[in-house]
OpenMM code with the backbone's topology and positions (N, CA, C; nanometers):
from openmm import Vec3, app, unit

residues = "UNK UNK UNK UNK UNK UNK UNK UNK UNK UNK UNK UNK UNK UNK UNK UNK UNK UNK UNK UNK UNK UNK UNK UNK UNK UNK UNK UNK UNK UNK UNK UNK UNK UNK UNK UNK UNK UNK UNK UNK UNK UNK UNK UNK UNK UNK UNK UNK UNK UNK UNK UNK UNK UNK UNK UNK UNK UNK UNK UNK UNK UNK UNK UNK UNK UNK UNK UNK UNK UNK UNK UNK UNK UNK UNK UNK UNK UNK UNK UNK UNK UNK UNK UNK UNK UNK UNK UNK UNK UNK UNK UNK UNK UNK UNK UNK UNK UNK UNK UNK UNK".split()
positions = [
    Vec3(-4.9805, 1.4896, 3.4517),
    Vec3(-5.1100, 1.4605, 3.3933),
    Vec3(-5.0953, 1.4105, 3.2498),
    Vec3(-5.0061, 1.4578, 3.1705),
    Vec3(-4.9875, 1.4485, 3.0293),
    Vec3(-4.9010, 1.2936, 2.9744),
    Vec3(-4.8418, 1.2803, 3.1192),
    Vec3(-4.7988, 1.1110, 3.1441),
    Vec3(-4.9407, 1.0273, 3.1136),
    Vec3(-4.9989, 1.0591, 3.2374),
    Vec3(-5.1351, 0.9766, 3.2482),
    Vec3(-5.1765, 0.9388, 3.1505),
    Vec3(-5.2659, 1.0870, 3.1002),
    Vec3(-5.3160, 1.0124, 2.9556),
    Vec3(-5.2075, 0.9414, 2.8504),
    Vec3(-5.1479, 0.9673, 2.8683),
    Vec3(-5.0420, 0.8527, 2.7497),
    Vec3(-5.0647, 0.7177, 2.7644),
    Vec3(-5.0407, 0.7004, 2.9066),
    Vec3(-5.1107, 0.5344, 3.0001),
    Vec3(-5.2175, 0.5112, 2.9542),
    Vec3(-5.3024, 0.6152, 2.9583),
    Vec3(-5.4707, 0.5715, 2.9788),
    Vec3(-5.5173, 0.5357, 2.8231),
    Vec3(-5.4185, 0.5943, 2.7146),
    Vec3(-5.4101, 0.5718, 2.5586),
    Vec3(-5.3397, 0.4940, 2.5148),
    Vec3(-5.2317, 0.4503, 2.5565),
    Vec3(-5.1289, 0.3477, 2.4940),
    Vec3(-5.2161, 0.2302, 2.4126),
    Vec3(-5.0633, 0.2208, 2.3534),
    Vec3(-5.1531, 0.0895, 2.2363),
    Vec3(-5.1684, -0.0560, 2.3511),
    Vec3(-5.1021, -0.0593, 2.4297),
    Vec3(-5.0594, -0.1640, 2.5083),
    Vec3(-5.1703, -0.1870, 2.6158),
    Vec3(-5.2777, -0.2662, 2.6418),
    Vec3(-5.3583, -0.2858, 2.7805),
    Vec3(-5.2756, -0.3238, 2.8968),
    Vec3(-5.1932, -0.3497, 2.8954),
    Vec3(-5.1131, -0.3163, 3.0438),
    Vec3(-5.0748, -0.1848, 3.0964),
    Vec3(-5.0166, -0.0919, 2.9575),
    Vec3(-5.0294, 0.0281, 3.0122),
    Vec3(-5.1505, 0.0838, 3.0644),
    Vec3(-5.2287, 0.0539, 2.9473),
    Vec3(-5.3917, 0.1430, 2.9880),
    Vec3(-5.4258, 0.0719, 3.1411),
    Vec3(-5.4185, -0.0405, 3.1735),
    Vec3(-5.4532, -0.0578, 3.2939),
    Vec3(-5.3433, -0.0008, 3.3991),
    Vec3(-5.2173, -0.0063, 3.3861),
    Vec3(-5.1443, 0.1111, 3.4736),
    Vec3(-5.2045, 0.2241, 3.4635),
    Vec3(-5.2327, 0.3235, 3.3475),
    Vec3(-5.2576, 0.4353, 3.3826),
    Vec3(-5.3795, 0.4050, 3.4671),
    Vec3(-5.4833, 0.3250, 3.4062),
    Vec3(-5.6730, 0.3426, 3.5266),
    Vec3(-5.5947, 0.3242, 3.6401),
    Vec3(-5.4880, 0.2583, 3.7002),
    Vec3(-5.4528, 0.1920, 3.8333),
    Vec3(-5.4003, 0.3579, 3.8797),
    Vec3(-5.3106, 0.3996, 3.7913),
    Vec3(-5.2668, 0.5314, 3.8911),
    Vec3(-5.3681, 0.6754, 3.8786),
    Vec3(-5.4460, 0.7059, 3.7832),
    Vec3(-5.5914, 0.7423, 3.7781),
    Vec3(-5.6862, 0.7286, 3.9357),
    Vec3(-5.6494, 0.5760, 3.9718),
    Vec3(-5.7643, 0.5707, 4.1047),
    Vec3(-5.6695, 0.6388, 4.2183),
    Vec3(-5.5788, 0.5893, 4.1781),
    Vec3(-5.4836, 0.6316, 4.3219),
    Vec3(-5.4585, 0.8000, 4.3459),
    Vec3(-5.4547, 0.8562, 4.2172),
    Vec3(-5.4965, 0.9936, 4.2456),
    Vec3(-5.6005, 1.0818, 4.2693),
    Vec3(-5.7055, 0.9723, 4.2465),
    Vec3(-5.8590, 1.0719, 4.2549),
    Vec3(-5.8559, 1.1520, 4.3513),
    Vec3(-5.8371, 1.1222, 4.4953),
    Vec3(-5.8652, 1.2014, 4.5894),
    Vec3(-5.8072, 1.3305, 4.6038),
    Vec3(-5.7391, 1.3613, 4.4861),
    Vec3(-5.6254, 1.4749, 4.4827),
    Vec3(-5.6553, 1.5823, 4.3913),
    Vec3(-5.7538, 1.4978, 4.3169),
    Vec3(-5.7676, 1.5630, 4.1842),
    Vec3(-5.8209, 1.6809, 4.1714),
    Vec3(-5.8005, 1.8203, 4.1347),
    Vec3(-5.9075, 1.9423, 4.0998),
    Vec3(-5.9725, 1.9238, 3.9780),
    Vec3(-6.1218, 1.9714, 4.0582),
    Vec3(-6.2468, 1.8809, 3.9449),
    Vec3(-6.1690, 1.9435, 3.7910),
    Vec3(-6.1178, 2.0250, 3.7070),
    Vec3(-6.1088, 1.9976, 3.6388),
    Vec3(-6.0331, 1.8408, 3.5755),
    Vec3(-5.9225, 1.8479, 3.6349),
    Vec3(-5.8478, 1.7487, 3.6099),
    Vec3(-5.9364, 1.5830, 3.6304),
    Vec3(-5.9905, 1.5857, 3.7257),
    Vec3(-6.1333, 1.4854, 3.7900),
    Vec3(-6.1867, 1.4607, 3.6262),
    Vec3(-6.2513, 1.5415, 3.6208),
    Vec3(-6.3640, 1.5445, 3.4920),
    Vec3(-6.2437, 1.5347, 3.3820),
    Vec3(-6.1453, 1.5708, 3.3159),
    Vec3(-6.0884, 1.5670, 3.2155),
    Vec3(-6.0397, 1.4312, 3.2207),
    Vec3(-6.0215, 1.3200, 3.3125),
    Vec3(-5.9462, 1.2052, 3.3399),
    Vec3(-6.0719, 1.1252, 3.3093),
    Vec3(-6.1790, 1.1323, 3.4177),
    Vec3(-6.3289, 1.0546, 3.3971),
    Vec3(-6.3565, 1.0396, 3.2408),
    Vec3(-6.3526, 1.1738, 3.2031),
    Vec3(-6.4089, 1.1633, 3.0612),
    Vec3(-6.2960, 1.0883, 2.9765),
    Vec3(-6.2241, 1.0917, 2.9724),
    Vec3(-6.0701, 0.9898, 2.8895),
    Vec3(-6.1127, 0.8806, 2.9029),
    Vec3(-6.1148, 0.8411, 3.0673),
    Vec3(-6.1861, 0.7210, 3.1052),
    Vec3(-6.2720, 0.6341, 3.0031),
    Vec3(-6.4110, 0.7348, 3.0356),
    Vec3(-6.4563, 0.6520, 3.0009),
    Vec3(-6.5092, 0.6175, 2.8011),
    Vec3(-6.4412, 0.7557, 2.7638),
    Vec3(-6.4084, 0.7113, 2.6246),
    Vec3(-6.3078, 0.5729, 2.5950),
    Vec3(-6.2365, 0.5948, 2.6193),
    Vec3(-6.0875, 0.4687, 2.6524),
    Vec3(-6.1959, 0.3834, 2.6864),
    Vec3(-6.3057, 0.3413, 2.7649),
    Vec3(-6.3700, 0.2219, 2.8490),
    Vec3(-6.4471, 0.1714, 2.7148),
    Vec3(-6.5336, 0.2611, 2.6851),
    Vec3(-6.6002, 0.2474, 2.5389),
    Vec3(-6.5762, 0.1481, 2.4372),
    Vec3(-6.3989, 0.1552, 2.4432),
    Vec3(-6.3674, 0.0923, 2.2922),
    Vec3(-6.2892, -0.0305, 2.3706),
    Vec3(-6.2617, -0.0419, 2.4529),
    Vec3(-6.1383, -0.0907, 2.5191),
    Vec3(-6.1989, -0.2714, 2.4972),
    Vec3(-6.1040, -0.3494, 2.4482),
    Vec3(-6.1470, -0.4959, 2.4109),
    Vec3(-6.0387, -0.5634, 2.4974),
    Vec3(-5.9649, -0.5412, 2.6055),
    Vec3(-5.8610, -0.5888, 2.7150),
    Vec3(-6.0028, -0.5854, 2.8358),
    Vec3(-6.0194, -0.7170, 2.8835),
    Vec3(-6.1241, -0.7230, 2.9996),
    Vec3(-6.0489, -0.6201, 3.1254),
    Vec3(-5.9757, -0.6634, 3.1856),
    Vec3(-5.8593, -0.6563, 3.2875),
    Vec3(-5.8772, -0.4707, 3.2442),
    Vec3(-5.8103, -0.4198, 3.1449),
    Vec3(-5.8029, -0.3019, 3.1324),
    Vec3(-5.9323, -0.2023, 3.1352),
    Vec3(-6.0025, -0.2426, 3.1556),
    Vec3(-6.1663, -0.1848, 3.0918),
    Vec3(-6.2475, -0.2167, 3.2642),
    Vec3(-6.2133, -0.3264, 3.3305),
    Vec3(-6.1890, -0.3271, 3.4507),
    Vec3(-6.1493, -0.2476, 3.5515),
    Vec3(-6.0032, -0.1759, 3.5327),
    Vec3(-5.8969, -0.1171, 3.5780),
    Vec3(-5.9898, 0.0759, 3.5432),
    Vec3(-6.0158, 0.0436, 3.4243),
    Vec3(-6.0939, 0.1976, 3.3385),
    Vec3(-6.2245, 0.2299, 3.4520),
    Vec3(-6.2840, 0.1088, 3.4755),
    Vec3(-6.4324, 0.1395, 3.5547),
    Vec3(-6.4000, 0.1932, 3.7026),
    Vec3(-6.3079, 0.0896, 3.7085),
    Vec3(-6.2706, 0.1691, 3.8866),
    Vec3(-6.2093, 0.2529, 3.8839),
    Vec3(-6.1417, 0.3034, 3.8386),
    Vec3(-6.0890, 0.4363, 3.8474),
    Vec3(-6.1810, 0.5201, 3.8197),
    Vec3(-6.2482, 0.5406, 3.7158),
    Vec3(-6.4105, 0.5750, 3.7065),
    Vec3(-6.4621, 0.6375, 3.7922),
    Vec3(-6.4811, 0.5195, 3.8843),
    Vec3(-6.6295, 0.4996, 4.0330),
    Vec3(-6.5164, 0.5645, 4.1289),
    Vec3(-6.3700, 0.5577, 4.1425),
    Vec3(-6.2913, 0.6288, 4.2617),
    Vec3(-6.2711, 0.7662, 4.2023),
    Vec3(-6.2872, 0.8072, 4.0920),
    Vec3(-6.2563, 0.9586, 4.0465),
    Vec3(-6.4042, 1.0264, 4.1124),
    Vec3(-6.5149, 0.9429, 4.0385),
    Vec3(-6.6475, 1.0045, 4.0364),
    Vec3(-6.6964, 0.9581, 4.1973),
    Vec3(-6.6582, 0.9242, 4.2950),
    Vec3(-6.6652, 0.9203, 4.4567),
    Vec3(-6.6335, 1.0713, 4.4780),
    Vec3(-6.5299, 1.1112, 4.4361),
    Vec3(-6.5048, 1.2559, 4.4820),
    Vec3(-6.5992, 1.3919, 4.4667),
    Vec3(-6.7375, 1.2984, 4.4005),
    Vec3(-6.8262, 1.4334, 4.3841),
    Vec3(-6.7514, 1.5273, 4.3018),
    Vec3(-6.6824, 1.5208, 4.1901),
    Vec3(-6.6174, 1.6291, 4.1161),
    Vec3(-6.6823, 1.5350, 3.9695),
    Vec3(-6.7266, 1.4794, 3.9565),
    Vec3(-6.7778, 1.3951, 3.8288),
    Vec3(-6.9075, 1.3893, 3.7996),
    Vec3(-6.9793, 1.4722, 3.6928),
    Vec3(-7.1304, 1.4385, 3.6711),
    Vec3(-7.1513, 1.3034, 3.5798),
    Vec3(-7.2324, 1.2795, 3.5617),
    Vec3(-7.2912, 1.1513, 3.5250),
    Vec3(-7.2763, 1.1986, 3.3553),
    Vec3(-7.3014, 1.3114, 3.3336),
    Vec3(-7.2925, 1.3658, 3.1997),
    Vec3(-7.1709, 1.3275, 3.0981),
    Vec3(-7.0687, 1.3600, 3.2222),
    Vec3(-6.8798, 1.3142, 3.1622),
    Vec3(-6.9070, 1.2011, 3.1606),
    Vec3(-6.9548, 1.0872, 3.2045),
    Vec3(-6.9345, 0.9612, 3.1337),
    Vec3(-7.0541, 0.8993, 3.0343),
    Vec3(-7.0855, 0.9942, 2.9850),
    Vec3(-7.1949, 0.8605, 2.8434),
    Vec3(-7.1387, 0.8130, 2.7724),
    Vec3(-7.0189, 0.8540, 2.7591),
    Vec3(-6.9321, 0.7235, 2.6593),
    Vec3(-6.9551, 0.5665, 2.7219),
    Vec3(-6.9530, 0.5250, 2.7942),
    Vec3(-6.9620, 0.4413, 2.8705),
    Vec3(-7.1132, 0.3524, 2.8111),
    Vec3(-7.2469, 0.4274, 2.8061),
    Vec3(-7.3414, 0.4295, 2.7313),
    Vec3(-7.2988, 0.3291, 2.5915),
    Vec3(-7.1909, 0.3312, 2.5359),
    Vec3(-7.1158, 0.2614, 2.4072),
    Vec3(-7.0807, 0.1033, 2.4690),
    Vec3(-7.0463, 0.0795, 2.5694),
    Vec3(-6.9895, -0.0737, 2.5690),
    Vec3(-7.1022, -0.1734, 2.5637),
    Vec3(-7.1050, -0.2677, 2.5162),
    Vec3(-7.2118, -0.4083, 2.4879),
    Vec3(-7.1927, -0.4536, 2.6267),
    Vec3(-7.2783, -0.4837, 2.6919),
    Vec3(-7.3138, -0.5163, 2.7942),
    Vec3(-7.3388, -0.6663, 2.7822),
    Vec3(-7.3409, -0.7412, 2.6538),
    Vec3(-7.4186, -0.8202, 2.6591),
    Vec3(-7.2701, -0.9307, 2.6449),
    Vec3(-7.1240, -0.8290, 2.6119),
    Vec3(-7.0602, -0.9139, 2.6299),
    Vec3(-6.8932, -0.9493, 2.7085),
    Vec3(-6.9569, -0.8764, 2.8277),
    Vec3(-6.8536, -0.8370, 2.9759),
    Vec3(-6.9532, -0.9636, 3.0450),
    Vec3(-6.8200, -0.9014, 3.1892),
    Vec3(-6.8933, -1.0227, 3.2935),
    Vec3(-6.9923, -0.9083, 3.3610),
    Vec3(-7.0612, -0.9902, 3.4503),
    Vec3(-7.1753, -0.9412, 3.5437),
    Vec3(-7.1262, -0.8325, 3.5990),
    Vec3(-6.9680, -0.8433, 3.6477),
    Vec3(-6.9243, -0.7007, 3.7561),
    Vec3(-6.9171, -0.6046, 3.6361),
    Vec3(-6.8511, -0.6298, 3.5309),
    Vec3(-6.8365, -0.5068, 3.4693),
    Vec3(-6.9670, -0.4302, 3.3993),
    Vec3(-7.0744, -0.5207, 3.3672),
    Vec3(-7.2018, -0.4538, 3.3360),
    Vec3(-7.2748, -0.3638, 3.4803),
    Vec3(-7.2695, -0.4229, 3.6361),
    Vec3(-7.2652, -0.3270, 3.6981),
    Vec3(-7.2181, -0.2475, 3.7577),
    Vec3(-7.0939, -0.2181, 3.7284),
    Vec3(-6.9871, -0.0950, 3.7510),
    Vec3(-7.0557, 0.0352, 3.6317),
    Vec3(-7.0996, -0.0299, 3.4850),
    Vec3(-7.1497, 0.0724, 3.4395),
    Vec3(-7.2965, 0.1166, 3.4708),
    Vec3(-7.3646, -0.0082, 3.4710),
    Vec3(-7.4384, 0.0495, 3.5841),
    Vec3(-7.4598, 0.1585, 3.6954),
    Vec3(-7.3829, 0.1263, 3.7876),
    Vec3(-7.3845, 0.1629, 3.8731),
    Vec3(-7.3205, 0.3179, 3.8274),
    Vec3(-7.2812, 0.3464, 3.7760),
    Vec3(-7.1447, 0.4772, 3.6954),
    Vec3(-7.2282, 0.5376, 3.6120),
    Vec3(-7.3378, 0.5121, 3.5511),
    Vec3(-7.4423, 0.6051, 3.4827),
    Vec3(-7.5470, 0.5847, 3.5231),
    Vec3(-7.5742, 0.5317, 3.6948),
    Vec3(-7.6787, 0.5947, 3.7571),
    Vec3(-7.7907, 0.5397, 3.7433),
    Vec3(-7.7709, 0.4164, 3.6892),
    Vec3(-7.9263, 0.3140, 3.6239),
    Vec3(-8.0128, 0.2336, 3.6749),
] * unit.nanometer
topology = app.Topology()
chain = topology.addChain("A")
for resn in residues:
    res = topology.addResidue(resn, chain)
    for name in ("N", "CA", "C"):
        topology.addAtom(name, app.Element.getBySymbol(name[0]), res)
């Protein structure tokens, strides 16, 4: 886990998008703490994140953590922070769709 977030923080957007990539691939595994402690990284990391591709990679892992019903809508208002006005269409409704709007 302590890998992960290193991925999901690195200075590098290839890492951060490796870590969201192995983030999704573990959701289904996850115990909600770990669920919710990853979501919420998420979507702080998604917040600031200026790599399209990586912030991309951040949302779906997101929407495959928070599928598992171990994620309230609450753990992600960071997400609430990204400009909408200047992503593409999918990524304004991934947050969308991820805070329930």
């Amino acid at each position: 886990m302590i890998e992960l977030l290193r991925l999901i923080a690195h200075v590098d957007p290839k890492c951060r998008e490796e870590g969201a990539d192995r983030a999704a691939d573990w959701a289904a595994g996850l115990p909600r703490s770990e669920a919710t402690t990853l979501a919420t990284v998420l979507a702080a990391s998604a917040a600031c994140e200026e790599d399209l591709g990586a912030l991309e990679a951040q949302l779906h892992a997101i929407l495959e953590i928070s599928s598992t019903g171990q994620v309230n809508v609450e753990n992600l208002q960071y997400l609430q922070q990204i400009d909408r006005t200047a992503v593409t269409e999918e990524i304004r409704q991934y947050v969308a769709d991820l805070l329930e709007e």
